[in-house]
N, C-alpha and C positions, 0 to 999 in steps of 0.2 A: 504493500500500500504506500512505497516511499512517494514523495513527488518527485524527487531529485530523480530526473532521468538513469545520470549514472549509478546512482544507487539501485535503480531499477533494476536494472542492466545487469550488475554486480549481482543481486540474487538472482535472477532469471536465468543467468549461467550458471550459479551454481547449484541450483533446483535441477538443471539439464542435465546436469554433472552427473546429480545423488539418485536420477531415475536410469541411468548406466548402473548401478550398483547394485550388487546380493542383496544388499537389506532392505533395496526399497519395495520387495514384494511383500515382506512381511510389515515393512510400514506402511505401506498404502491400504492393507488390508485391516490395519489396527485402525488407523483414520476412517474409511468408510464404515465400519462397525459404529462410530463416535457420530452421535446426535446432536451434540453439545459444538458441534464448533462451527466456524464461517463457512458458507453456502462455497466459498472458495478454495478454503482448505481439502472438503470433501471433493472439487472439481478437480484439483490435481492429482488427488489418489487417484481417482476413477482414470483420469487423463494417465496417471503412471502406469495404473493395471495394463492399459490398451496397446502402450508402447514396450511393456516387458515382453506381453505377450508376443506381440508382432516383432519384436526385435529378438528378445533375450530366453524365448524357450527353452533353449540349449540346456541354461543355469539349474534345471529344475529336475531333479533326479523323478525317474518314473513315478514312483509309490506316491507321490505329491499330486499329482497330475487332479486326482478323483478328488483331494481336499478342496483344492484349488477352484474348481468349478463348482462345486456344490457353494465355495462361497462367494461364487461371484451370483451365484443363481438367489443366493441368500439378500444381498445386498441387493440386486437392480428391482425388485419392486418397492420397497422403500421409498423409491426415487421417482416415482411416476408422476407426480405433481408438477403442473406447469413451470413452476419457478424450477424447479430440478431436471427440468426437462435437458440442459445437455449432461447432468451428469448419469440422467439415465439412457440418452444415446449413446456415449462414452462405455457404457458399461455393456449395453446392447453389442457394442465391436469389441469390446474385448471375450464377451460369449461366442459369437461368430467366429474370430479368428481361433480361439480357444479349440473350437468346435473341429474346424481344422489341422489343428496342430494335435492334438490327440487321436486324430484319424480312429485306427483299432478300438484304440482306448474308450472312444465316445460314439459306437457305431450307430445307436439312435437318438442322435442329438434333438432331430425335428419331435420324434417321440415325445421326449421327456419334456419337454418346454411346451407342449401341448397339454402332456398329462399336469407340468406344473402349473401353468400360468393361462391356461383354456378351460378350465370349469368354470372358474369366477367371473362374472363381467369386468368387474373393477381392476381384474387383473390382466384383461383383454391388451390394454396400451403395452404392456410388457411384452407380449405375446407378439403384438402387428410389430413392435420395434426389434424383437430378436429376428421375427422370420424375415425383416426388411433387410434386414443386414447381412445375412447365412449367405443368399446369392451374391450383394455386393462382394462381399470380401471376398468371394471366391474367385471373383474377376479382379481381385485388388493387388495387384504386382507389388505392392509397400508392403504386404504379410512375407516377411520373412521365413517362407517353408519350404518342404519339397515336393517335388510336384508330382511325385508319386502319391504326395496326398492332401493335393489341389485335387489330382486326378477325380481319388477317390471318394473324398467328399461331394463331387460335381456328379458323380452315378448316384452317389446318396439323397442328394437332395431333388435328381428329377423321378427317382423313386416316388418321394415326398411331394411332388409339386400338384399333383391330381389331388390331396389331400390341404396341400394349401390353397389353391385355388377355391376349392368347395366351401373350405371354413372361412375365408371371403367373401364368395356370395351371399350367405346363410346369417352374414353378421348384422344385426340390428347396429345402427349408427345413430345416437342421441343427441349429434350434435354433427356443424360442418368440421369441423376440426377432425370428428371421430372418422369422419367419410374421407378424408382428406390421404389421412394417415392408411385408412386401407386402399383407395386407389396407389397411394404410393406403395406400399409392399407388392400389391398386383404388379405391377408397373417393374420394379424389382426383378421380381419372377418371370415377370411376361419377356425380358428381354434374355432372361438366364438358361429359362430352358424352351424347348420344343413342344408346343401343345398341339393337340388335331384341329385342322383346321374345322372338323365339324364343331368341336368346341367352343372355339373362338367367336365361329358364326352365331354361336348360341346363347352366349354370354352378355345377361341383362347389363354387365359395366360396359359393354362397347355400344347399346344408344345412350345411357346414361353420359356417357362423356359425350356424344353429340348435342346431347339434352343440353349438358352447361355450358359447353361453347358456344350453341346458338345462344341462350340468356346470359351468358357473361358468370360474372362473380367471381368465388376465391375459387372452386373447381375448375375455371375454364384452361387453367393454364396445367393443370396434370393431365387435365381430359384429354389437350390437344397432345400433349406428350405421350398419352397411352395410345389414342388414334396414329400418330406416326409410328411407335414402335410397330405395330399390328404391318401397317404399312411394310415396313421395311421388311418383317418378315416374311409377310408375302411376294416380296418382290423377289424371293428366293426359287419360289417356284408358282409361279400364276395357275397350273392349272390344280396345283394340289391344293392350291385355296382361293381356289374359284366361289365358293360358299360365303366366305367372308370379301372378296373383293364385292363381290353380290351385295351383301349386306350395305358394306360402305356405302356404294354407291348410290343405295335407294335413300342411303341417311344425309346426301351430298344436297339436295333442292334448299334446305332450311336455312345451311351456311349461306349460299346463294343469295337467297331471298333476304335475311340479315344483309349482305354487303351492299345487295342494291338499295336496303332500305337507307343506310346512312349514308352510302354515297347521294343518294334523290337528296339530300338537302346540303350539297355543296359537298366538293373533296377536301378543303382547307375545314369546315366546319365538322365533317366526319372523322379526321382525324385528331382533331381537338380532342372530341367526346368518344371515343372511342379506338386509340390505336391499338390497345393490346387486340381487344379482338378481330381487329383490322389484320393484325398479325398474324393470328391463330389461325384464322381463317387462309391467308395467304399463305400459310406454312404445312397445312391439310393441304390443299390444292393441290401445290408444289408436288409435296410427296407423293400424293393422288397419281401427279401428270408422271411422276421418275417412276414409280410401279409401274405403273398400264404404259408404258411407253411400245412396246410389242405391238401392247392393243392398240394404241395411238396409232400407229404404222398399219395397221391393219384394216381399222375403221374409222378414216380422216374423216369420214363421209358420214358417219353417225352423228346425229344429233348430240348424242349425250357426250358423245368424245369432245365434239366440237365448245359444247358447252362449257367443259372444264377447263379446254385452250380460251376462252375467249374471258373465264375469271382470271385468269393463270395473266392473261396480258392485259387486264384491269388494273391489278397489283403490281404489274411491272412498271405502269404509266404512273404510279402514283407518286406526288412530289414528298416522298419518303425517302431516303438513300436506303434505311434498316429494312425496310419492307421492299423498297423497289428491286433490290440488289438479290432478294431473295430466291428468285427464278430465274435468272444469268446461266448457272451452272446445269437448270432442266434443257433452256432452250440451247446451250450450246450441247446437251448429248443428246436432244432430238435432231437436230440439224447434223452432226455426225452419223446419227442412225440412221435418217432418210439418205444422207451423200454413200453412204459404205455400201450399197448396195446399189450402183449406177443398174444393175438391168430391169428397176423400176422405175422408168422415170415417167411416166404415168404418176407416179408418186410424189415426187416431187413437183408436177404440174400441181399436183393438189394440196402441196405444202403451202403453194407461193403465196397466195392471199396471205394466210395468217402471218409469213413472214414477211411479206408488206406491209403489214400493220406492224409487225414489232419494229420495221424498221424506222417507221414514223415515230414510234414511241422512243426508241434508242433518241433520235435528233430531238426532240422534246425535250427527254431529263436531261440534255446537256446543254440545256438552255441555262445561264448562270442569272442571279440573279440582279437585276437592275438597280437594286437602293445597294449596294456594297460596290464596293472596289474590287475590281477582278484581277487587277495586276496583285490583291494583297491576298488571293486564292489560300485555302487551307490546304495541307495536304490531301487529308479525307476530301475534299471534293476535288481536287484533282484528281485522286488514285479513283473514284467514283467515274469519274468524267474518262478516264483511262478505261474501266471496263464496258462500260458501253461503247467506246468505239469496238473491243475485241464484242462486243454484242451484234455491232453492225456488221462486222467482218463475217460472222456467223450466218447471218443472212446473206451474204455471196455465194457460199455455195448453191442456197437453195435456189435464189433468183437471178443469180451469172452476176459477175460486175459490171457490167454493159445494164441491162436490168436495173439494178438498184442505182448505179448513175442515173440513169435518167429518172429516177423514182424522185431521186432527192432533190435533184435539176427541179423537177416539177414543182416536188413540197417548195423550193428555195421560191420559184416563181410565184406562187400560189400565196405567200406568207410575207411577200416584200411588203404588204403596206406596215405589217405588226414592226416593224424597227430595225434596229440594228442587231439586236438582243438575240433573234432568231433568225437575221442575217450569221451569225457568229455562229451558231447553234449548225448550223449546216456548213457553213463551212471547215469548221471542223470535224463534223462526219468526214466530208468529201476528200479532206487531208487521206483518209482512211481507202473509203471506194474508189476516191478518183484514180488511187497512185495504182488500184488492183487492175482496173478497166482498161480491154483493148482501146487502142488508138484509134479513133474514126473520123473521118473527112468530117463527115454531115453532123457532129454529134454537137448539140446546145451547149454542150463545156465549153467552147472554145469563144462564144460568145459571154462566157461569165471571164475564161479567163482574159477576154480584150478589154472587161470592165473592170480590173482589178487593179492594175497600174493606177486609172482614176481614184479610185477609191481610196489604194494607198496613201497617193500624194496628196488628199483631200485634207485642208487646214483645221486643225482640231483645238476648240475651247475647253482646257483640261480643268476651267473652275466648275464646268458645271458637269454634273453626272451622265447626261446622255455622250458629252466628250470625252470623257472617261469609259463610258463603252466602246464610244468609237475610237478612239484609240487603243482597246483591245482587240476590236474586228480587223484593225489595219494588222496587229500583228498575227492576230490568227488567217491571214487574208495571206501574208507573206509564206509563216510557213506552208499553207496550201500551192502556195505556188515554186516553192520547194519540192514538194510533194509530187508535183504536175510533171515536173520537170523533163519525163519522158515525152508526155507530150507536146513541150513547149519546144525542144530541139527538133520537132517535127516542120517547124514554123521559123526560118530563119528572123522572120522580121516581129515576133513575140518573144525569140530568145533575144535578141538582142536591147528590145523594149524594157524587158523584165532585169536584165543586169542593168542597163543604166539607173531605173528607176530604184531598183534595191543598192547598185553604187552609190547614189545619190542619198537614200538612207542611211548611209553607212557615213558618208561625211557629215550628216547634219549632228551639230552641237545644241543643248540644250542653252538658252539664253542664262544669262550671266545671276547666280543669286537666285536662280529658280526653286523651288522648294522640293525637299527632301522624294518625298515622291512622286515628281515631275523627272527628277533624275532618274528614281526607278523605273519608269515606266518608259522613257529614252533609252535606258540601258535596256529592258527586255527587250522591247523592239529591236534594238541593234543588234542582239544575241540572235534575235529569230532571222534578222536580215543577214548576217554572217553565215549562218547556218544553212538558209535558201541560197547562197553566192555561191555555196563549197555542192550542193546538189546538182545547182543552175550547170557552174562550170565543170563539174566532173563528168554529166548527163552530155552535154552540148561540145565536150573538147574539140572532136575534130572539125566544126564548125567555126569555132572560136580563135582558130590562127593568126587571122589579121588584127584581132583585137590587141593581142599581146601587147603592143605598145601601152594601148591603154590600162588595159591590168595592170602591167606594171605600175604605173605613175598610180593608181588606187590604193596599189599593196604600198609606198613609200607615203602618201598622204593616212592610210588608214594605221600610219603604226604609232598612234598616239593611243590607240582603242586599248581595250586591258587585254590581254593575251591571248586569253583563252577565246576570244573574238576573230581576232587579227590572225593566228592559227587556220582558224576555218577560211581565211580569205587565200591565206597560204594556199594552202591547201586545196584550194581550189581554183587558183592561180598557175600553182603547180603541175595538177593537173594537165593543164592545157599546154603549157612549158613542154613539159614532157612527151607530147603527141604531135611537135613539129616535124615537118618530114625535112625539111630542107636541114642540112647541118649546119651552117654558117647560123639557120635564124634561131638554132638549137643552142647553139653556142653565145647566142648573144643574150637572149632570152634567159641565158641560165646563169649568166654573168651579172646581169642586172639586177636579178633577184638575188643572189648571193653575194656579189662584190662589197655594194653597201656597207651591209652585215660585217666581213670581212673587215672593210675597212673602218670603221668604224669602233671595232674592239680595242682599239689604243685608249680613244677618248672615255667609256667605261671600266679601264680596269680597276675602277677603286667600285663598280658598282656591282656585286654580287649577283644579284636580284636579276638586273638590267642583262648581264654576260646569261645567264641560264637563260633568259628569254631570247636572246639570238642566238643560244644552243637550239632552242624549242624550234625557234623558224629554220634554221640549218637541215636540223633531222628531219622535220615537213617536206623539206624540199625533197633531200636526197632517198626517201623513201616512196617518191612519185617515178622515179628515173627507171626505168629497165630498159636498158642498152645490149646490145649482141656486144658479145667480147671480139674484141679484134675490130669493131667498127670506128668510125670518125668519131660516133657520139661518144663510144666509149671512152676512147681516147681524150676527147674534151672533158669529161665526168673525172676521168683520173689525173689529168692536169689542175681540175680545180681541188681533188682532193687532196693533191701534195701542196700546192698551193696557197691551197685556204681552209681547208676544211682541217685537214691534222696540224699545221700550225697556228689555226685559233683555238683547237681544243688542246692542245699541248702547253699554250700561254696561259691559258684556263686554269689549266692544273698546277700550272707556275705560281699561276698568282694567289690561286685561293684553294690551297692544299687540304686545306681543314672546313671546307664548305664540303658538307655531303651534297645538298641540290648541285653547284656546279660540275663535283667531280661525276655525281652519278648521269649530267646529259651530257659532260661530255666524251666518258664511255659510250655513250648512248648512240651519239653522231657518229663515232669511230664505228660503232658496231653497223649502223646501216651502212657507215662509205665502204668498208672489208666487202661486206653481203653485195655492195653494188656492183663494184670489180675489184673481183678478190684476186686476177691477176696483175692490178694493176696497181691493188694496195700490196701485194707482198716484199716490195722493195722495203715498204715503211715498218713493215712486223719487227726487224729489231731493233730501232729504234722504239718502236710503241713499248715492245718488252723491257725497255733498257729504262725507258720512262714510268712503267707499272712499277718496278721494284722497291726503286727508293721511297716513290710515293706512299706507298703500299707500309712500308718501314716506318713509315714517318706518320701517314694517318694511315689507321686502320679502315677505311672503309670500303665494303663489301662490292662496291660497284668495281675496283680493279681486279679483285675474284672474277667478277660473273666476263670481265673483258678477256682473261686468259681462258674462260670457257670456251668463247664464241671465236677467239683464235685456234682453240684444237678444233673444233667445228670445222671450222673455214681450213686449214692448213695440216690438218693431222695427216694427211697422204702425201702431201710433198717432203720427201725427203733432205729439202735444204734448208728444208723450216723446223723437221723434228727437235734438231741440237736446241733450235733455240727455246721450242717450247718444254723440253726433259728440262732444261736452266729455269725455267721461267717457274715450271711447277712446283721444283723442289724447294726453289728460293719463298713464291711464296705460299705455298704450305709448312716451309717450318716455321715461317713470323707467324704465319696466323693459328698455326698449332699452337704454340708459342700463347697467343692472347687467349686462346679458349682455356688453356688448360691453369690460367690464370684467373679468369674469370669461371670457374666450373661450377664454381657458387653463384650464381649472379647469371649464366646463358640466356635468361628470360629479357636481360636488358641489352643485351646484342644478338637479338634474333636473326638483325637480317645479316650478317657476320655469319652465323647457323649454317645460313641457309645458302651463300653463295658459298661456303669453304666447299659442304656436301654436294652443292652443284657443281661444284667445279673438279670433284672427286671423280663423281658420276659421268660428267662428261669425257674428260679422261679417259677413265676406265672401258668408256663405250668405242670411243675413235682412236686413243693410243695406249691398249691397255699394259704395256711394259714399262712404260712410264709408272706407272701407278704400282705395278708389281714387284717394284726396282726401286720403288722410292721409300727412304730409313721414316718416311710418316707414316707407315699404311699401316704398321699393327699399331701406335696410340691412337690414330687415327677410329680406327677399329675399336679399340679401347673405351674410348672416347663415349660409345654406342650408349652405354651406362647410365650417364650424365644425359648425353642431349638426347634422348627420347623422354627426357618429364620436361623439354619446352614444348609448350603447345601452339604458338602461334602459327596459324596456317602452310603459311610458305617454306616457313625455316623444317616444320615435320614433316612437309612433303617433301623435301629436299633431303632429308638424314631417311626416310625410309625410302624414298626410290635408288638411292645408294643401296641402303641395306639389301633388299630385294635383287638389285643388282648383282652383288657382292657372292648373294646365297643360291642367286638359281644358280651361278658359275661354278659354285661350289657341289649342287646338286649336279649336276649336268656331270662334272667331273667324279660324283660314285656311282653314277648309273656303271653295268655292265656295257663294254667296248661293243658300238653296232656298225655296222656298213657305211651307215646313214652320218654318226655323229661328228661333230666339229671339232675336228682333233684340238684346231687351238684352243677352242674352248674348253676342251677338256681341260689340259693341258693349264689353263690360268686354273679353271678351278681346282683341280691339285694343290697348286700355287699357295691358293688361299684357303685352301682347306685348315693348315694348322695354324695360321694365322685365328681363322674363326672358329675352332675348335676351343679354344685358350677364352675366347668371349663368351660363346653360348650359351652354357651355364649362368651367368650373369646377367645376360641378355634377358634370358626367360624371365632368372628376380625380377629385372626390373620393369619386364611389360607388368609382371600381376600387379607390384608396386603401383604403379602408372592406372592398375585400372581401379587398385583401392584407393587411389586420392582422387577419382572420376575427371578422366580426361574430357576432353572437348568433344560434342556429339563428331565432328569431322574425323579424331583419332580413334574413337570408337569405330568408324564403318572404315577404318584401313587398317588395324590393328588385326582383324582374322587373317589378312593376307599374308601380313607380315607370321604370324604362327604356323601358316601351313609353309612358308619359303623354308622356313627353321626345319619343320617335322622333313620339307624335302630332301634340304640338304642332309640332316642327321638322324635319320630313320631310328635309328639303334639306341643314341643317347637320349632322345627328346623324353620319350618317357618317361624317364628318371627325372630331368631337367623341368619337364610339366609339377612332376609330384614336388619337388622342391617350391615351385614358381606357387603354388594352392596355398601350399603354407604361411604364403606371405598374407593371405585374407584374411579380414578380419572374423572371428570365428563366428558372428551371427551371419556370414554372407551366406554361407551354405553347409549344411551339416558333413559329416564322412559321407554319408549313401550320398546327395546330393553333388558332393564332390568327384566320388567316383561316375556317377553319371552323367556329369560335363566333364571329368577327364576322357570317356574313351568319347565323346563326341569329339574332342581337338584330338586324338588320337588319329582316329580312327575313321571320323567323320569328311561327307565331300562337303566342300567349300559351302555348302547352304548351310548342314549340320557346324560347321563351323562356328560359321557366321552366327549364328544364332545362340552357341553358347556364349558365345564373349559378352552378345549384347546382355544376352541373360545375368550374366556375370557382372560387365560393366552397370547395369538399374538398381544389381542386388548392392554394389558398393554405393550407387550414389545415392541409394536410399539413408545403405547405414550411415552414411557423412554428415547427410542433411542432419537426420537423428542426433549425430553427435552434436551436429552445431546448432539444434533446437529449431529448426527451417520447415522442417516439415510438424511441428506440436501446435499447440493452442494454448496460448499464455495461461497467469494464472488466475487474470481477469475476465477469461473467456472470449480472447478475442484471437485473431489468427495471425499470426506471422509471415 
């Protein structure tokens, strides 16, 4: 009860602490027995029982087992009273789980809680909260057991389930509360086990829950939830519950009739007064439409099918995101169902209406709204506004994108006088349809796209709000014609049109002192205009030759823009650079765009910032270029890169040694010039090497790694290049061995060091693997494995296991028995490395369990099986041993001996599925107990959740 937070805190760990311990079974049990103390005190016994049990079974020698339950059975009615209501859910799961965990021990659990807590009414609540819980936990991955007796309790309890189902129906309910409580147990059960579908059909709680949904109240929202389950399960097999899809459907008109009735008095006023059932209703349907989808397919032509499509895209249109959003995923796998069977298209003639209409409804909900600023967009409705275009995309199959162009051509026409608002709203669809749709002479696009320029360059009053939209339509107007871009290179005298006028954007400056989001909303636009330049000019290159002059003089006016802008002009400048045929105009063209740059890095070298951003437009450039070796262009490309491009990034590296952004673009430029002409960079390789080293010596960082990768890459078959790169790697793999083994405490804070050392091992090992075999790093390196497999950052473990992997199948591959077929060298390395990884192995294996009992990152959990069966490859004989070692390292609530034995012969023994699936198993049951220890998964002591 402190207030002081930290005092809080301070006991709340150490209550965490004392419910890990022997003694708190026997003190939780003394507290619940106690009447006398705080409603609270008794919530953390109960709250301790749940998590011994679920956690700490282990602690409890058999003979105990039968006290143990009789007094928990003792204690939870006691507890039935509102106010104690979670200490008697609490005590409810630790019965259940209990239930479980004594498997043999307790073979008629559902029995005796019957025979106890089922004569009495009073004692009914006990009764619906234990039987609510029996199926829960059995589906509950946090109960720490084994699943031989998950297994076996899950046969015991659908034994049980015809008998719980009945004493459900049969129950008199004296209150809503009491009704509540037994649709949720039903509800429980209904999902847990298997009932016949004659049963289901017959079962007075399934109109009952139509009954409340249609009238609302506190039932409508379990109702709807016991109607979807039913749903679901028959969506398993349609004709074996044909009986109950029957039933539903005749119980479908009232929903209906409900939604038309509050819709009849406004959607804005309907949803005021009623969105849950607005909901309810919306989320029946859905589910409705994803069961009978077959049927759907079968009988478009039925009334009542039609019926349900036609509520289904009522709730779709609704200005709801929660509800609107909620039939996305039926209509995009009915429109996959109708498309996967092309030799129906009879079918698909008879889809098109409905999905004409949802196409109209898609352009509608992305209609933004007019009193707010749409340049200041939430995420949620952009990510919103994002899946309806994939809504509208969904409609192309069924109605060709030729089709839904001119759909939305028309809606666009038919809607011009409503504003700008719903000008926006389609042209943002059409960003989507247009860019799908064949090219066609005659087609009405090409009349919106000759009125788009205008509209762009239309003068905009940003005080008042209608200017403020239009100023969003201009920019949603741009990227459309982005978008277009195929079909505007169709049109010399519209591509040409459209770059001046988005030129022209691109130089206009926001007036002097403008306010705060006058600048934002000139900067989006210039991003969408930048972004439509790099489409325009990469779509239209070979059209675009004579421009070049002008390009250029754009790209030198626009480099005041922020970078990430001026990039895409690059970029698309480049583009067209690149696709000159003449070579003199190849030459001059490439000079203008790069020389500048070039020369210009004298006057920057004190600016950091300023040098990585003429890296950025360098690597743009020369990543546009693909030249035939041996031709003129080439030749001009390799003249500029001795010239300019490796002596600005070498002055780079001069000048700002200890700048990770500069060092790492201007490896970056190096790497594309090598890749561009790698014959005509190989003069420069030792010189590059002779410059990586010292660097490398002096700052550690990871980008001159990943540049001696891309040099074995590039040169590992030329033989006049090997000397230099065997120098290059040994020198530096031992600094940087060197810094890891320094930092072996701490590898989390030099990941990407990790991660290019092992890449650069890996690569090596792939294009010059004596290098690597021959090198005095390769077993600490090896060593090493121990250590950087507990960093988890993405790159650096994919980097140390795709080495590892490497490393092991070499080593596999080298004890297979000698075949016809095999690769002698490889054999031959893996020998090599055989007793290199022989000496780790063992260690290896410690440290993956290690690794899975402090719960790695979902990522290193789905590549950790691979990593185990590379191991069992290589070392067939020892892993065994190696595995029983690696089990011991878990914590002993993760899995019992039998439990243990039956995930070891799965990584044994098992194929790559069975693998997989122990680990994961493995890796839940750790990060359960973690959580447990650090209190993440409990419920404080004030009954609130963590």
């Amino acid at each position: 009860n402190a207030s002081d937070p930290a005092t809080k805190k301070q006991a709340d760990d150490w209550l965490t602490k004392f419910q890990q311990t022997p003694a708190a079974w026997q003190v939780a049990d003394s507290i619940l027995s106690r009447t006398d103390l705080p409603i609270q005190f008794r919530f953390f016994a109960a709250q301790t029982m749940r998590t011994k049990v679920q956690f700490d079974f282990y602690e409890l020698p058999a003979d105990s087992y039968g006290s143990l339950r009789d007094s928990l059975l003792n204690h939870i009615d006691r507890f039935r009273s509102p106010e104690l209501q979670p200490i008697h859910t609490m005590l409810a799961i630790a019965v259940a789980d209990l239930a479980i965990q004594m498997d043999a021990a307790w073979p008629n659990a559902v029995q005796q809680v019957f025979e106890r807590f089922g004569q009495n009414p009073d004692s009914y609540a006990t009764l619906l909260e234990i039987l609510r819980m029996l199926p829960e936990e059995n589906m509950n991955y946090k109960l720490m057991t084994d699943s031989h007796k998950r297994s076996s309790s899950r046969e015991r309890l659908q034994q049980a389930a015809a008998q719980v189902v009945q004493f459900l129906l049969t129950l008199q309910c004296p209150s809503m509360h009491a009704k509540k409580k037994v649709m949720e147990c039903f509800l429980s059960w209904l999902k847990f086990t298997n009932l016949q579908a004659g049963d289901i059909a017959q079962n007075p709680l399934l109109p009952e829950c139509f009954k409340n949904v249609t009238e609302g109240g506190e039932l409508s929202e379990i109702g709807t939830d016991i109607i979807i389950e039913v749903l679901r399960m028959s969506s398993l097999d349609l004709k074996f519950f044909q009986p109950v899809i029957q039933v539903i459907l005749s119980m479908l008109p009232p929903l209906r009739a409900k939604l038309e009735r509050l819709l009849s008095q406004g959607v804005e006023l309907a949803l005021d007064s009623d969105q849950d059932g607005i909901l309810q209703i919306c989320r029946i349907y859905v589910e409705v439409g994803e069961c009978l989808i077959p049927l759907v397919m079968e009988q478009i032509r039925n009334e009542e099918v039609l019926m349900i499509l036609r509520v289904i895209l009522q709730c779709t249109d609704l200005p709801s995101q929660e509800i609107s959003s909620i039939p996305f995923e039926f209509w995009h796998r009915l429109g996959n169902e109708v498309c996967r069977h092309p030799e129906t298209d009879s079918k698909i003639d008879q889809f098109q209406g409905i999905y004409m209409e949802l196409l109209s409804v898609a352009i509608r909900r992305c209609t933004v709204n007019p009193a707010e600023d749409p340049f200041q967009m939430d995420d949620d409705l952009a990510s919103y506004r994002q899946r309806l275009l994939n809504l509208a995309e969904d409609c192309l199959g069924i109605l060709t994108p030729n089709s839904a162009l001119e759909h939305v051509l028309k809606s666009l026409q038919d809607g011009q006088r409503q504003g700008v608002v719903v000008q926006e709203a389609h042209f943002f669809c059409l960003a989507t349809v247009g860019a799908k749709a064949e090219v066609r002479a005659e087609s009405v696009l090409w009349q919106l796209i000759q009125s788009l320029p205008p509209l762009i360059n239309e003068a905009v009053d940003d005080a008042k709000p209608e200017g403020v939209m239009l100023h969003f339509t201009k920019k949603t107007a741009i990227e459309l014609l982005g978008q277009l871009s195929k079909w505007i290179k169709t049109r010399p005298e519209f591509l040409r049109s459209a770059l001046e006028m988005i030129s022209s954007l691109l130089m206009h400056q926001a007036a002097l002192g403008s306010p705060n989001q006058i600048l934002e909303r000139v900067k989006q636009v210039q991003q969408s205009a930048s972004m439509a330049f790099r489409e325009i000019c990469a779509s239209g290159k070979q059209q675009l030759g004579d421009l070049v002059p002008h390009l250029i003089q754009l790209y030198v006016q626009t480099m005041a823009l922020p970078i990430r802008m001026h990039l895409f002009i690059v970029d698309g400048i480049g583009s067209v650079a690149a696709q000159l045929k003449q070579d003199d105009a190849f030459r001059s063209a490439l000079e203008q765009l790069v020389m500048p740059l070039v020369n210009g890095i004298q006057s920057e070298r004190d600016k950091p910032q300023v040098l990585s951003e003429i890296l950025d437009r360098l690597t743009t450039i020369i990543r546009q270029l693909q030249v035939q070796a041996g031709s003129v262009k080439a030749i001009n490309v390799g003249t500029l890169i001795s010239n300019g491009f490796w002596p600005v990034a070498r002055q780079c590296l001069e000048w700002h040694p200890s700048d990770s952004k500069v060092v790492e673009k201007s490896c970056r430029l190096l790497k594309h010039s090598m890749r561009c002409v790698p014959d005509l960079f190989k003069p420069l390789v030792p010189a590059v090497a002779q410059t990586l080293v010292p660097a490398f010596q002096t700052h550690q960082h990871s980008s001159y790694l990943y540049s001696a990768e891309i040099l074995a890459n590039t040169y590992a078959g030329d033989p006049e290049i090997v000397p230099v790169l065997t120098s290059l790697f040994h020198q530096l793999s031992t600094h940087a061995l060197q810094c890891l083994v320094n930092k072996r405490d701490h590898l989390e804070t030099i990941s990407e060091l990790v991660e290019d050392f092992y890449g650069m091992f890996d690569r090596y090992l792939r294009y010059t693997p004596m290098i690597v075999l021959e090198a005095p790093t390769l077993q600490p390196t090896l060593q090493l494995w121990l250590e950087v497999i507990f960093v988890q950052q993405k790159d650096a473990i994919e980097a140390v296991i795709a080495f590892m992997e490497a490393v092991l199948a070499l080593v596999a591959e080298g004890s297979k028995p000698a075949r016809g077929f095999s690769d002698e060298k490889r054999v031959r390395y893996g020998q090599l490395l055989r007793p290199h990884c022989l000496q780790v192995g063992p260690g290896l294996v410690l440290a993956i369990f290690k690794l899975m009992a402090g719960v790695p990152t979902r990522y290193v959990q789905d590549i950790l099986p691979s990593v185990i069966e590379v191991i069992r490859a290589a070392f067939p004989q020892e892993f065994p041993l190696w595995l029983e070692a690696g089990l011991r390292q878990l914590p002993p609530q993760v899995a019992s001996p039998a439990e243990q034995q039956k995930l070891g012969e799965q990584l044994i023994r098992g194929d790559d599925g069975l693998v997989y699936e122990a680990v994961q198993d493995l890796c839940y049951r750790c990060e359960q107990v973690t959580l447990r220890n650090r209190g993440s998964t409990e419920t404080t002591t004030d009954g609130g959740r963590r």
